[in-house]
N, C-alpha and C positions, 0 to 999 in steps of 0.2 A: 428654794426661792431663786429667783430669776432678776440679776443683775445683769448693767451694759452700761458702759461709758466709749465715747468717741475719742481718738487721739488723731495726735498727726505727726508724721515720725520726721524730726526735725535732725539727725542727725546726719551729716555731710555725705557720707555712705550710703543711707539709707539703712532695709534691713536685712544684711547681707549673714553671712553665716556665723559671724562671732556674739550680734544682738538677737540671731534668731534661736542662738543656742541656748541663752541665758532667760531668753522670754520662756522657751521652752520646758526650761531648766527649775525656773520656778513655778509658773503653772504644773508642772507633775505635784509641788508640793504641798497642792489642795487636793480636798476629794470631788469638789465639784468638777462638773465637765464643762469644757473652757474650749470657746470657736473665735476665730477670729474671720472679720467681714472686710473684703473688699468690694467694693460695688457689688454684684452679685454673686459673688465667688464667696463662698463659706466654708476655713479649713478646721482642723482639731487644731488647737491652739496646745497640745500637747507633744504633736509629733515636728520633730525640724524639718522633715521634708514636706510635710504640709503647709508647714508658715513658708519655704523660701519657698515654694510655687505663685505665691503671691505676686511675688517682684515687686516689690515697696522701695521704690529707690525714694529720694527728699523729696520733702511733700506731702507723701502721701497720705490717705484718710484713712485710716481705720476701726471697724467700731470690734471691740472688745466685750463678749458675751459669757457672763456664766450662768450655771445652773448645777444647785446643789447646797449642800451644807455651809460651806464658808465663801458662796459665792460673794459676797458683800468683801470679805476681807481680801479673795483672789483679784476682783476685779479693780482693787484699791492698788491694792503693790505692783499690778504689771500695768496698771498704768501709772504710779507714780517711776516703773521703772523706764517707759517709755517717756516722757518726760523728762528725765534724767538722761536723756539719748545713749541711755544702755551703757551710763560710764562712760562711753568715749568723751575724750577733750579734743575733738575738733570746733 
């Protein structure tokens, strides 16, 4: 089954290597396959050098896509953790 929800990465940073690790970090721990969308640019939302290719500094949109087994549960927690601006207290 084939989830997606929109975010916007509101954290001062942006999503530089410490939220791209952690986005990464849990996306491995679903079995669905997991992209993330910038305008037309679509990476694995699994691999960190695919998300920081992105360059999401604040602001930015991004929509969050899975597909698979628990893509419903995947697509919930990284964006509740994008939301959460990845822990930082900026």
């Amino acid at each position: 089954m084939r989830y997606e929800a929109t975010v916007t990465i509101n954290n001062r940073l942006g999503l530089h290597a410490r939220p791209a690790f952690r986005f990464t970090q849990l996306a491995n721990e679903f079995d669905s396959d997991i992209w993330l969308t910038k305008g037309k640019k679509v990476v694995d939302g699994k691999n960190i050098l695919d998300v920081l290719t992105l360059a999401c500094p604040h602001g930015s949109v991004l929509k969050i896509v899975a597909d698979g087994p628990d893509a419903d549960q995947a697509v919930s927690r990284l964006k509740a953790l994008v939301e959460s601006r990845f822990g930082e207290l900026d």
